[in-house]
C-alpha positions as CSV (number, residue, x, y, z in Angstrom):
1,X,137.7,95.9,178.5
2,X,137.1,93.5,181.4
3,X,135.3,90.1,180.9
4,X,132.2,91.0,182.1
5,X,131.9,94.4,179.8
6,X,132.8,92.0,177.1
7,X,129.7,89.9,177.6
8,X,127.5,92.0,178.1
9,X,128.6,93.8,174.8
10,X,128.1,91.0,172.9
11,X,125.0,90.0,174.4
12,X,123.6,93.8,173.3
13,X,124.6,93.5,169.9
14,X,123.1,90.0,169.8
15,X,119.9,91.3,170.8
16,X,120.6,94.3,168.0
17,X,120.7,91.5,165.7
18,X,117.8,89.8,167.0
19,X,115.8,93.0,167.0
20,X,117.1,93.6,163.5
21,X,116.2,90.7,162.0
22,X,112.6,90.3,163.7
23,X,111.2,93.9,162.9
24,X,113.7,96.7,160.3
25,X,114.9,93.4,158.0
26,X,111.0,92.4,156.4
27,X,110.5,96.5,156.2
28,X,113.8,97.1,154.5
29,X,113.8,93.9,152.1
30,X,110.1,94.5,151.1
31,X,110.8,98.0,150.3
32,X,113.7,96.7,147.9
33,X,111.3,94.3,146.5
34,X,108.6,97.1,145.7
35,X,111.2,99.6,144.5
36,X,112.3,96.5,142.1
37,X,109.0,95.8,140.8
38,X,108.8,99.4,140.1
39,X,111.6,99.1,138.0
40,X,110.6,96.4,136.2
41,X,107.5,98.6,135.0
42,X,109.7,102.1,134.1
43,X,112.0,99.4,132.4
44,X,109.3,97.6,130.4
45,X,110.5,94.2,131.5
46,X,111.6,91.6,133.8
47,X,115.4,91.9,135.8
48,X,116.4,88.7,136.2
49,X,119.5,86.8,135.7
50,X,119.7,88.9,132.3
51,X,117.2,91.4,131.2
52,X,114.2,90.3,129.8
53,X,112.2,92.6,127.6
54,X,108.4,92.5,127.4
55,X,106.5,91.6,124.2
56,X,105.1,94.5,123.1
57,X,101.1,95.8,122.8
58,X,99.2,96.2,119.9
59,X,98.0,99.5,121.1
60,X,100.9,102.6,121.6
61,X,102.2,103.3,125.2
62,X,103.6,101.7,128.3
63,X,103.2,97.9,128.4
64,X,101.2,96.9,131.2
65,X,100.2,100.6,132.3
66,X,96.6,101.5,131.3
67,X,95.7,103.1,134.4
68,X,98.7,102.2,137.0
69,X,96.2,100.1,138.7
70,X,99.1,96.7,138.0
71,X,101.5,98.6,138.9
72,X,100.2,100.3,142.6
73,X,98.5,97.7,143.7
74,X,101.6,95.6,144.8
75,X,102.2,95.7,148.4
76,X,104.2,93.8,151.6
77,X,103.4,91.9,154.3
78,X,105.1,91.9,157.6
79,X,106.5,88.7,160.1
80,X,108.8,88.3,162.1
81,X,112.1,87.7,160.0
82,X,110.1,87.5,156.9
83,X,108.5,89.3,154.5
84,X,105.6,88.3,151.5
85,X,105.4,90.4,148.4
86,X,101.1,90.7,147.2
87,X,99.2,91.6,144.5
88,X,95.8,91.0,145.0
89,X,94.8,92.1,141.8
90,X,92.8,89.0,139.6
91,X,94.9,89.7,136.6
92,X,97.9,90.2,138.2
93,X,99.1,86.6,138.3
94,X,98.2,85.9,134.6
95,X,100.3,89.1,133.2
96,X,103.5,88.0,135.7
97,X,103.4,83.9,134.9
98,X,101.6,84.5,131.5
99,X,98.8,81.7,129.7
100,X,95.8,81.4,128.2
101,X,92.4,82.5,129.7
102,X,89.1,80.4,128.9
103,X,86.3,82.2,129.7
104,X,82.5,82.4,128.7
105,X,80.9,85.5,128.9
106,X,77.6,86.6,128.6
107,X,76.2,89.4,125.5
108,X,73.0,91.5,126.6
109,X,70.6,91.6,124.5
110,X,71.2,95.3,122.5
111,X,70.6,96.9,119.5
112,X,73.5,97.6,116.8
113,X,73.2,100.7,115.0
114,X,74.8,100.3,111.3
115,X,74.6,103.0,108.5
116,X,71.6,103.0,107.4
117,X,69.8,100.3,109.8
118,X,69.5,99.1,113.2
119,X,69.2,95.2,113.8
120,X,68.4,93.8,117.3
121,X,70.9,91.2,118.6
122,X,69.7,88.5,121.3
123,X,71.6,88.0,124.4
124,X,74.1,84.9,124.0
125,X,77.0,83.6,125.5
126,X,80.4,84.2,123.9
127,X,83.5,81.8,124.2
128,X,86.4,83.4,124.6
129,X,90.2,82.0,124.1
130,X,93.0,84.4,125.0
131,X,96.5,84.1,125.0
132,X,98.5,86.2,127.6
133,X,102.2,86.6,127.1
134,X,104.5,86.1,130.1
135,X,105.3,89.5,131.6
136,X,106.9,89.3,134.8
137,X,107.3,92.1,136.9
138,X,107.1,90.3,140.4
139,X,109.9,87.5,141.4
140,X,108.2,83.8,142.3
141,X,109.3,81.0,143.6
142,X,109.8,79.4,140.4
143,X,111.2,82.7,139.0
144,X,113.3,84.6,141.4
145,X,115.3,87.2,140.4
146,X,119.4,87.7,141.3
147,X,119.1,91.5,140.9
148,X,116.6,91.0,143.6
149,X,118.8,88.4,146.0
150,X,122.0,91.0,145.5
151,X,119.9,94.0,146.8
152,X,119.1,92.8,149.8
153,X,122.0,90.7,150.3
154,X,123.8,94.1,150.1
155,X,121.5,95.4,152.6
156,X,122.0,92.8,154.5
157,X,125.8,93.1,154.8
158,X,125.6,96.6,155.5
159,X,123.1,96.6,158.7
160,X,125.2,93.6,159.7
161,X,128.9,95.8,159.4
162,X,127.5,98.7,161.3
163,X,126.1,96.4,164.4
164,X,129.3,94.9,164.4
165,X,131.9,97.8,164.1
166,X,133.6,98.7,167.0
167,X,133.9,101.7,168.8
């Protein structure tokens, strides 16, 4: 290999890695982030440095799935050489960093039907306290997860190996 085929090989595979990290690395790495909150729901809890289970629900079933709205509504945003994780969901922050919810909300006037009378209730305002358990299934800043960083470190390495091997 002469000088000159030399330079311009590295200058390819330096825009390969240019090009890798601008546009396949975000759409790699935020499919490992959505295939790893996805596990965190089949798992019923939180992969972090060590596993965390969730607290359980009163009610029987999958913790966190009612519907599957939690779970599908998480999503990826592209830049160049990065990537942001979303779930625009209102109670989506509250179930993944956890805390207490004060809230007012309002009764309509109705009538309740008992056994063997019906009594008319007034609308009013209810004050409501509620508790929510941390149950993280998304990594945060202040929570990131090393299954997570090891993924797409792996990743990483490998996309990096194969621009680099040699012919």
């Amino acid at each position: 290999m002469t000088p000159e085929e030399f330079t311009k090989e590295i200058e390819r595979r330096a825009q390969e890695i240019r090009t890798y990290v601008n546009t396949k690395f975000p759409v790699q790495a935020g499919d490992t982030a959505l295939r790893f909150i996805n596990g965190n729901f089949r798992a019923q809890g939180w992969q972090g440095a060590s596993f965390q289970q969730w607290k359980p629900n009163k009610r029987k079933g999958t913790i966190l799935v009612k519907s599957g709205h939690l779970r599908s509504a998480s999503y990826y945003t592209i830049q160049p050489a990065q990537v942001t994780i979303k779930n625009t969901l209102p109670y989506a922050k509250i179930h993944n960093e956890g805390g207490v919810i004060n809230k007012t909300a309002t009764v309509r006037a109705h009538t309740r039907r008992g056994r063997r009378k019906e009594t008319y209730v007034k609308s009013h305002t209810r004050r409501m306290n509620l508790t929510v358990p941390k149950r993280q299934f998304a990594p945060s800043a202040s929570s990131p997860s090393p299954v997570l960083n090891n993924a797409i470190v792996r990743r990483i390495d490998s996309e990096i190996k194969r621009i680099f091997k040699i012919n």
